[in-house]
Each structure stands twice: as C-alpha cells, then as structure tokens.
N, CA, C and O atoms as a GROMACS GRO file, in nm:
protein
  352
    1UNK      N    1 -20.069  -4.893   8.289
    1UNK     CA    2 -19.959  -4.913   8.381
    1UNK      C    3 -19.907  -5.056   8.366
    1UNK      O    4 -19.978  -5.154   8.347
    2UNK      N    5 -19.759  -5.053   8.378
    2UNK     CA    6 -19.734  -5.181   8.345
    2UNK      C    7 -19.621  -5.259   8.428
    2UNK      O    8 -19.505  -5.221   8.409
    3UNK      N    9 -19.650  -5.392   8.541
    3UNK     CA   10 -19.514  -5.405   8.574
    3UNK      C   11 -19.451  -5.495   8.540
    3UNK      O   12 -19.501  -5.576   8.462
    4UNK      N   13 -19.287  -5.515   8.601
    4UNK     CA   14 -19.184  -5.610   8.525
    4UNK      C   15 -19.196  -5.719   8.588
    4UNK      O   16 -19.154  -5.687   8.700
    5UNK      N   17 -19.226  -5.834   8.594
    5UNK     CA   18 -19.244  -5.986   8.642
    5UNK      C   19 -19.109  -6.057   8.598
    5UNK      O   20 -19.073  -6.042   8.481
    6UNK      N   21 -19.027  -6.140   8.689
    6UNK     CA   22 -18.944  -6.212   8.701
    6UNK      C   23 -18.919  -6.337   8.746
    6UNK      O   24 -18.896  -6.366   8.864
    7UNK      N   25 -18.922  -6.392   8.680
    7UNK     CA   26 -18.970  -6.564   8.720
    7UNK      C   27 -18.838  -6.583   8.761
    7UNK      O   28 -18.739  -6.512   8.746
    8UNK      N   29 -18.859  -6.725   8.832
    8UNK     CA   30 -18.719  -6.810   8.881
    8UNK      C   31 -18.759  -6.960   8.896
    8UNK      O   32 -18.850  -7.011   8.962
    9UNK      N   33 -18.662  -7.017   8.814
    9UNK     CA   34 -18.676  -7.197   8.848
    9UNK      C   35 -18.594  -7.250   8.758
    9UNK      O   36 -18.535  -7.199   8.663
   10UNK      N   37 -18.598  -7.345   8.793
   10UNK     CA   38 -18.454  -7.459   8.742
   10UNK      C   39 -18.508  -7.540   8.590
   10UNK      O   40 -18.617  -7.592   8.565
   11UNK      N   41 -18.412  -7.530   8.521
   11UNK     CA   42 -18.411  -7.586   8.415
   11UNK      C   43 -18.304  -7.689   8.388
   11UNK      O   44 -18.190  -7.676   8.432
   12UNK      N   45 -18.355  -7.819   8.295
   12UNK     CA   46 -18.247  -7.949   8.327
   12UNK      C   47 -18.090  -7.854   8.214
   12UNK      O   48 -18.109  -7.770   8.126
   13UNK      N   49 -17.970  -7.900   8.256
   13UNK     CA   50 -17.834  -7.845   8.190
   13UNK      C   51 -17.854  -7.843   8.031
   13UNK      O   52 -17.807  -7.762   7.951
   14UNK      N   53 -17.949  -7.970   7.999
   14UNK     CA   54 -17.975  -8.014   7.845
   14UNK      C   55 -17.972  -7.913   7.825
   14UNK      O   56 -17.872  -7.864   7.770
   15UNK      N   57 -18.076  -7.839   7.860
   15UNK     CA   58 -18.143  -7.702   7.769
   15UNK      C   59 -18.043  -7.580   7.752
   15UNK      O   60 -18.070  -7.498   7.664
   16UNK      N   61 -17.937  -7.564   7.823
   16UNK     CA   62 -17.860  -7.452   7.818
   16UNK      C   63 -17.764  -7.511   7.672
   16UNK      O   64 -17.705  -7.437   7.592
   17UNK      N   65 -17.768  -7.617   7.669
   17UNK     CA   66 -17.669  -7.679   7.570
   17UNK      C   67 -17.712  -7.656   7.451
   17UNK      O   68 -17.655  -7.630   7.345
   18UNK      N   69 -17.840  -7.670   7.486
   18UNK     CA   70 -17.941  -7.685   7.322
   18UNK      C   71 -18.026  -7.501   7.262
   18UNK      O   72 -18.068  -7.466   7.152
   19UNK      N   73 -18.020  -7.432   7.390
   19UNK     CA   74 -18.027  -7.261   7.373
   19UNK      C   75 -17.984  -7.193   7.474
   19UNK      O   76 -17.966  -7.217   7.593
   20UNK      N   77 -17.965  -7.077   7.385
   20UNK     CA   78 -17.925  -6.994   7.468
   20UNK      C   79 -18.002  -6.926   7.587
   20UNK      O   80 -18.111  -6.888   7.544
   21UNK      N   81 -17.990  -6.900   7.704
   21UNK     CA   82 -18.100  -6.813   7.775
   21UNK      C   83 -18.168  -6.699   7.730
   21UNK      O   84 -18.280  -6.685   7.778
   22UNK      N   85 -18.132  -6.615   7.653
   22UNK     CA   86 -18.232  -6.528   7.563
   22UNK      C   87 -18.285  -6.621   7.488
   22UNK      O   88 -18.366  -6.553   7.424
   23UNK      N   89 -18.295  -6.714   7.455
   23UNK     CA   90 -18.411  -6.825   7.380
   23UNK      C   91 -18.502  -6.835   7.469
   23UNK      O   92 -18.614  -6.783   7.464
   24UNK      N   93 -18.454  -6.909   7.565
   24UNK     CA   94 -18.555  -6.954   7.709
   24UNK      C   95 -18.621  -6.877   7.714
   24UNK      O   96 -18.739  -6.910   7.700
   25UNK      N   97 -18.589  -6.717   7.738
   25UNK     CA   98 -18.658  -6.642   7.799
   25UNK      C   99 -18.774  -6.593   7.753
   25UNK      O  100 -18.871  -6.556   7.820
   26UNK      N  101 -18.752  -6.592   7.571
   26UNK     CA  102 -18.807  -6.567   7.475
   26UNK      C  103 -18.973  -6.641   7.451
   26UNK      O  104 -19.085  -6.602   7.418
   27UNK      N  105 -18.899  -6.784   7.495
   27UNK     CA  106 -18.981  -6.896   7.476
   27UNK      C  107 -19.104  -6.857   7.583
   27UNK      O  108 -19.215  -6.830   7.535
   28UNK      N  109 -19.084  -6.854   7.737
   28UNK     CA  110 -19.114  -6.816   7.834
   28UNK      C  111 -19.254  -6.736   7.790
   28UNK      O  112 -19.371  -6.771   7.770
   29UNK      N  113 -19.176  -6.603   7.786
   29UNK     CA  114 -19.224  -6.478   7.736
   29UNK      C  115 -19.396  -6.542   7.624
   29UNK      O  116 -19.512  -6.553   7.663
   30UNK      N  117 -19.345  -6.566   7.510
   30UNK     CA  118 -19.419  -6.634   7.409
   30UNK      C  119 -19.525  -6.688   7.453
   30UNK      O  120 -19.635  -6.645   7.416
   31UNK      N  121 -19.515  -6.796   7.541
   31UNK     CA  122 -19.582  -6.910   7.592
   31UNK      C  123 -19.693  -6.845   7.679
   31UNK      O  124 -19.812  -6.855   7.647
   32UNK      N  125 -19.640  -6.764   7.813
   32UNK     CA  126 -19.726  -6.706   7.866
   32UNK      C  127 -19.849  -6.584   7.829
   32UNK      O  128 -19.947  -6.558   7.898
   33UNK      N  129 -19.802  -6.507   7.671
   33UNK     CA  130 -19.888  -6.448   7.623
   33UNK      C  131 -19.970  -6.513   7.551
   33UNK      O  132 -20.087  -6.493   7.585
   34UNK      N  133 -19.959  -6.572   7.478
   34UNK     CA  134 -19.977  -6.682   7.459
   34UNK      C  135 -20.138  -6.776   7.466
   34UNK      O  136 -20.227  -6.813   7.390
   35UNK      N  137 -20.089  -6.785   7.655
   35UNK     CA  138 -20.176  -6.887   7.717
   35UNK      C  139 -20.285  -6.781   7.773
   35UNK      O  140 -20.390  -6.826   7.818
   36UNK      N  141 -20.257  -6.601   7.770
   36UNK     CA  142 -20.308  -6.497   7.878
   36UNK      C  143 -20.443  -6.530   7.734
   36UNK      O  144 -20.561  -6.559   7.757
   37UNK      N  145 -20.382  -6.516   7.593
   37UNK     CA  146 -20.503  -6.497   7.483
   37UNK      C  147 -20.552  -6.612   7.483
   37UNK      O  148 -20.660  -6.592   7.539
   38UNK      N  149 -20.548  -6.728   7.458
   38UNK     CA  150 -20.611  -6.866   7.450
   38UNK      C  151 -20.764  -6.798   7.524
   38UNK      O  152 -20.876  -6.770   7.480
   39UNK      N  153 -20.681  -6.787   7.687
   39UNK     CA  154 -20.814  -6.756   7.806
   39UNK      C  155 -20.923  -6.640   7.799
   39UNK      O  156 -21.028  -6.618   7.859
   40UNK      N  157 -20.835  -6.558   7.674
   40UNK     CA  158 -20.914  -6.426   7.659
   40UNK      C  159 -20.874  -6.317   7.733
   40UNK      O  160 -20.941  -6.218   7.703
   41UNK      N  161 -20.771  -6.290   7.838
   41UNK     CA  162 -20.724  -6.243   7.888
   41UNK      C  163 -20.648  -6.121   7.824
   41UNK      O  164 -20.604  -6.026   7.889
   42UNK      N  165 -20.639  -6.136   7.696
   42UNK     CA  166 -20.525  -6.029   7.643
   42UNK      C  167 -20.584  -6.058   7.494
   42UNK      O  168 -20.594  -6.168   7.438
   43UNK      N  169 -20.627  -5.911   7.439
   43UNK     CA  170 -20.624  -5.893   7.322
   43UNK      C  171 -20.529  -5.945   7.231
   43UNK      O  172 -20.414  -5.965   7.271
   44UNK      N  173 -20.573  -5.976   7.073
   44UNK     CA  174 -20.443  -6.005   6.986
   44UNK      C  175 -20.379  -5.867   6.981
   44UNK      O  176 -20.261  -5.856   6.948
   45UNK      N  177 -20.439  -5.781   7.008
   45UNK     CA  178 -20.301  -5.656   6.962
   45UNK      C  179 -20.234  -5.601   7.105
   45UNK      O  180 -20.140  -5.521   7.100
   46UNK      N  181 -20.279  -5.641   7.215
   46UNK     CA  182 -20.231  -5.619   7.329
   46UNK      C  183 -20.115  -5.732   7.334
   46UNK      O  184 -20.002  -5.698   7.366
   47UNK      N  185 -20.145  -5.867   7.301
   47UNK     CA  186 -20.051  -6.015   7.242
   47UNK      C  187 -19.951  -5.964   7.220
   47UNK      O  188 -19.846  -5.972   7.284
   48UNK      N  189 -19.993  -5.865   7.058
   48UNK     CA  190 -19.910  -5.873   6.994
   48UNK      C  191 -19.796  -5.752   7.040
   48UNK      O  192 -19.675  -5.773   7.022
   49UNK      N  193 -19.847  -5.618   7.102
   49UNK     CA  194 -19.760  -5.533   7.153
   49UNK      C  195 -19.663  -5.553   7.245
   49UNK      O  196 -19.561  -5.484   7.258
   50UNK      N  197 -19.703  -5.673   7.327
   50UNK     CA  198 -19.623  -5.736   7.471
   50UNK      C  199 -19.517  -5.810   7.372
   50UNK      O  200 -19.401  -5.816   7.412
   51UNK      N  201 -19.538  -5.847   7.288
   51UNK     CA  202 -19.454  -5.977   7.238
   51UNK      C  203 -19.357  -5.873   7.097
   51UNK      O  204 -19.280  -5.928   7.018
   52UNK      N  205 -19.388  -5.711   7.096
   52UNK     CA  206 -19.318  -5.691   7.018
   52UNK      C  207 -19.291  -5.724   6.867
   52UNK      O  208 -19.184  -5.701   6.812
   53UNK      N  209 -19.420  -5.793   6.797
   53UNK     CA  210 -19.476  -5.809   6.676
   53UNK      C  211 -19.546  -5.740   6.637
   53UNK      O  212 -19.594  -5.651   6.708
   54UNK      N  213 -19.577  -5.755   6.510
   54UNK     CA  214 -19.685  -5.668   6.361
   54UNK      C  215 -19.795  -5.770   6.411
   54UNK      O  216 -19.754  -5.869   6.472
   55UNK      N  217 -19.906  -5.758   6.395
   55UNK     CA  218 -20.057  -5.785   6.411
   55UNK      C  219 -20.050  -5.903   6.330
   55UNK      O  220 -20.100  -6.006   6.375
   56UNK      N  221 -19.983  -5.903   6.195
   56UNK     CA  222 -19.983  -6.010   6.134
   56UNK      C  223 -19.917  -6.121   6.144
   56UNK      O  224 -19.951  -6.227   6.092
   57UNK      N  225 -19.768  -6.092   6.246
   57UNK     CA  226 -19.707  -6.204   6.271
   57UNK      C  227 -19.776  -6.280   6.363
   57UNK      O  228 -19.763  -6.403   6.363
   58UNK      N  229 -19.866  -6.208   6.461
   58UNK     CA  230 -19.914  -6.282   6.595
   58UNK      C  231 -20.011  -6.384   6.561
   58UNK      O  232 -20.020  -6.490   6.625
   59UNK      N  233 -20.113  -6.344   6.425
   59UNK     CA  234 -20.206  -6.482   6.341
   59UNK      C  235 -20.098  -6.574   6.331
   59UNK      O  236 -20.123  -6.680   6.389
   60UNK      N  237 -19.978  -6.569   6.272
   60UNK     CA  238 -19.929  -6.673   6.269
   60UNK      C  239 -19.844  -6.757   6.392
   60UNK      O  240 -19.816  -6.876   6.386
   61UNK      N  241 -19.815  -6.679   6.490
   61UNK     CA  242 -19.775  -6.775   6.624
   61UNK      C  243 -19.919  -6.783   6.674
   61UNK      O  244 -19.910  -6.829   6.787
   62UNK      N  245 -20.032  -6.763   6.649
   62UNK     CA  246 -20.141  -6.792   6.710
   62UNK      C  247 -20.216  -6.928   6.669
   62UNK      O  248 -20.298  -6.987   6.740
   63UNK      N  249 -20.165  -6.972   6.521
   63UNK     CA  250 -20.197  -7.107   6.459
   63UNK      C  251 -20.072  -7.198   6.493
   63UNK      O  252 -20.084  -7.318   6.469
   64UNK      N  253 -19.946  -7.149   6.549
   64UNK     CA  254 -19.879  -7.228   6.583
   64UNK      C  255 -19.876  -7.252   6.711
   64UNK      O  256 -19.812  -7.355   6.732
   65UNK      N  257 -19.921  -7.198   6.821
   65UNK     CA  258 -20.028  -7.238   6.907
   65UNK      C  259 -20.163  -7.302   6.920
   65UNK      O  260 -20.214  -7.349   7.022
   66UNK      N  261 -20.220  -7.296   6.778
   66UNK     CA  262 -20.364  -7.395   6.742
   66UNK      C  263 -20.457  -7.294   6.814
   66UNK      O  264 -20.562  -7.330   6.868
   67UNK      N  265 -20.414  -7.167   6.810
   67UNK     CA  266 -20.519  -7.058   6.857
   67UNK      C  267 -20.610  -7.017   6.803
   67UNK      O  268 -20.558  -6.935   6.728
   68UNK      N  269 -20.736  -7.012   6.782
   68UNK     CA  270 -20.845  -6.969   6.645
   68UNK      C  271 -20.838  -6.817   6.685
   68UNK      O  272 -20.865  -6.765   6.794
   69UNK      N  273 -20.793  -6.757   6.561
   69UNK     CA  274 -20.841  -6.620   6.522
   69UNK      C  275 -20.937  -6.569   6.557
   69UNK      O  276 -20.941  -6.475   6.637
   70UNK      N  277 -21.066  -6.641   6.482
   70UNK     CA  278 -21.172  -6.579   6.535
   70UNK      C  279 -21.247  -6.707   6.640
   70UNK      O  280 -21.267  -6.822   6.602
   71UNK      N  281 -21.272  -6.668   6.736
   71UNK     CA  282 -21.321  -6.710   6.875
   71UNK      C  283 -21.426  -6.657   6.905
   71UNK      O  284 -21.428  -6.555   6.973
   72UNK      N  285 -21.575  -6.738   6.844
   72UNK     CA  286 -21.678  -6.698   6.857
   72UNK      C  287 -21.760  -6.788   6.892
   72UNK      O  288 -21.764  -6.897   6.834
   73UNK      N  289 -21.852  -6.753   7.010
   73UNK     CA  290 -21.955  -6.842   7.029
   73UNK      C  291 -22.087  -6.870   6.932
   73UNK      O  292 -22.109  -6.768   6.867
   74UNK      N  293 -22.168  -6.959   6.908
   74UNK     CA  294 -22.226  -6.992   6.774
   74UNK      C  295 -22.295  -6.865   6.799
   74UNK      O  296 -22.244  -6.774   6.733
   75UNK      N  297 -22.387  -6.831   6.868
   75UNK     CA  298 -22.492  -6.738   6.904
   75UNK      C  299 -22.390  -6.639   6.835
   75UNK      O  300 -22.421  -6.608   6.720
   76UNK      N  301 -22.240  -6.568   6.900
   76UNK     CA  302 -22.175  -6.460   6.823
   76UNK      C  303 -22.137  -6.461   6.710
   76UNK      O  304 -22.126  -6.362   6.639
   77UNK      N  305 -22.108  -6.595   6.676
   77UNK     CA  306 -22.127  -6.611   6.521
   77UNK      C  307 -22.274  -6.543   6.433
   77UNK      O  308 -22.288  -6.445   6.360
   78UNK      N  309 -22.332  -6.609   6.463
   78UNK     CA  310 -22.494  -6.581   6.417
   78UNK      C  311 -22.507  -6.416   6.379
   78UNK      O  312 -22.532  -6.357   6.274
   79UNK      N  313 -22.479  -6.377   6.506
   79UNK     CA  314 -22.526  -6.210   6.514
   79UNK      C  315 -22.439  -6.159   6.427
   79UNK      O  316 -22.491  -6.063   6.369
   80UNK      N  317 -22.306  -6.184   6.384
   80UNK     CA  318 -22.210  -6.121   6.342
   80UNK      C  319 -22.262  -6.152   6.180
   80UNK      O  320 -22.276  -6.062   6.097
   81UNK      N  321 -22.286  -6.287   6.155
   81UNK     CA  322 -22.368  -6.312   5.999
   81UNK      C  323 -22.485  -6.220   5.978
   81UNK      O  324 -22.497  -6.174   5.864
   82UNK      N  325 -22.567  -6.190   6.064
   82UNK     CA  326 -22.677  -6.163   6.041
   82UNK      C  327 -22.635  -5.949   5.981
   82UNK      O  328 -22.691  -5.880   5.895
   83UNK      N  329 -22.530  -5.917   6.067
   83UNK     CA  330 -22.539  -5.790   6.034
   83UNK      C  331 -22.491  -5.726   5.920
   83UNK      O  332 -22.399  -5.777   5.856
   84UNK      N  333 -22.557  -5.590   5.876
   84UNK     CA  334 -22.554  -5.584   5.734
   84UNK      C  335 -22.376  -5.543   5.737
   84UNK      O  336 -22.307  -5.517   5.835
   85UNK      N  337 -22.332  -5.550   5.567
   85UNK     CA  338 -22.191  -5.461   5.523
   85UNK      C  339 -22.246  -5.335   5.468
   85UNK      O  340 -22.341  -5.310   5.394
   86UNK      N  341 -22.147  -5.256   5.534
   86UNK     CA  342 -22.119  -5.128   5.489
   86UNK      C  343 -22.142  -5.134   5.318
   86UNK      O  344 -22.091  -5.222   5.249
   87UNK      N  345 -22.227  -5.024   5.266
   87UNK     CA  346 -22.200  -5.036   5.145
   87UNK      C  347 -22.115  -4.929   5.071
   87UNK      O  348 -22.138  -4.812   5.101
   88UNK      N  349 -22.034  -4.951   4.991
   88UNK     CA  350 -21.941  -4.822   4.984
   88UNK      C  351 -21.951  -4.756   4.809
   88UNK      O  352 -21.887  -4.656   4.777
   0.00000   0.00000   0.00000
C-alpha cells in the first residue's frame, strides 16, 4: 500500500531562476530516497522502483551520494566470506 506525501516550504527566488520546479521536485524526491537507504530503511530495489530507475542506475546515484553498495557489518562480512559458491 502506498501513500502520496506532499511537502510545502519556501525556497529562495534564486532557485526558480536556476530550475525548473520539476527539477526541485525531482531533486526532493531523490534526496529523500536516498537518505530512507543510507538508514536502511528502503531496499536498493524498493530505491530504485520509487525513483523509477533500472537497478543499475541506482549503484550509480548511490556513489553519487557516497552510498556503499554493499553495507556490511565486519562480522556480516566474515559470514558472507566464509560461505561456500555454488558450484555449477
């Protein structure tokens, strides 16, 4: 289930000069998914479905956020080394 959220607040005139409001909004949009994954809050493919991208574009707004891909604690690191590959 999903609902529609609508923000409201003032922005200085600069910015209308310098984009358009579908930029802003865009930006907005971006920022807050964004900040939901940083926290862990939102899957990269949940990220990436809200934001209307391929899985692969979202790695790359995710390093342009300085977001690590993989987000593992050492211990989950460890376990994840330790387990075997599929052999095919």
């Amino acid at each position: 289930m999903s609902r529609r959220v609508k923000l409201d607040f003032e922005l200085p005139d600069e910015l209308f000069t310098q984009l358009r409001e579908e930029e802003i909004e865009t930006k907005v949009k971006e920022s807050l998914v964004m900040e939901l994954l940083r926290e862990h809050r939102l899957s990269q493919g949940k990220a990436a479905e809200l934001l209307g991208l391929d899985r692969d574009v979202i790695l790359d707004l995710m390093a342009k956020y300085r977001i690590p891909v993989i987000d593992l604690t050492p211990e989950e690191l460890k376990s994840e080394l330790q387990k075997s590959l599929p052999r095919s």
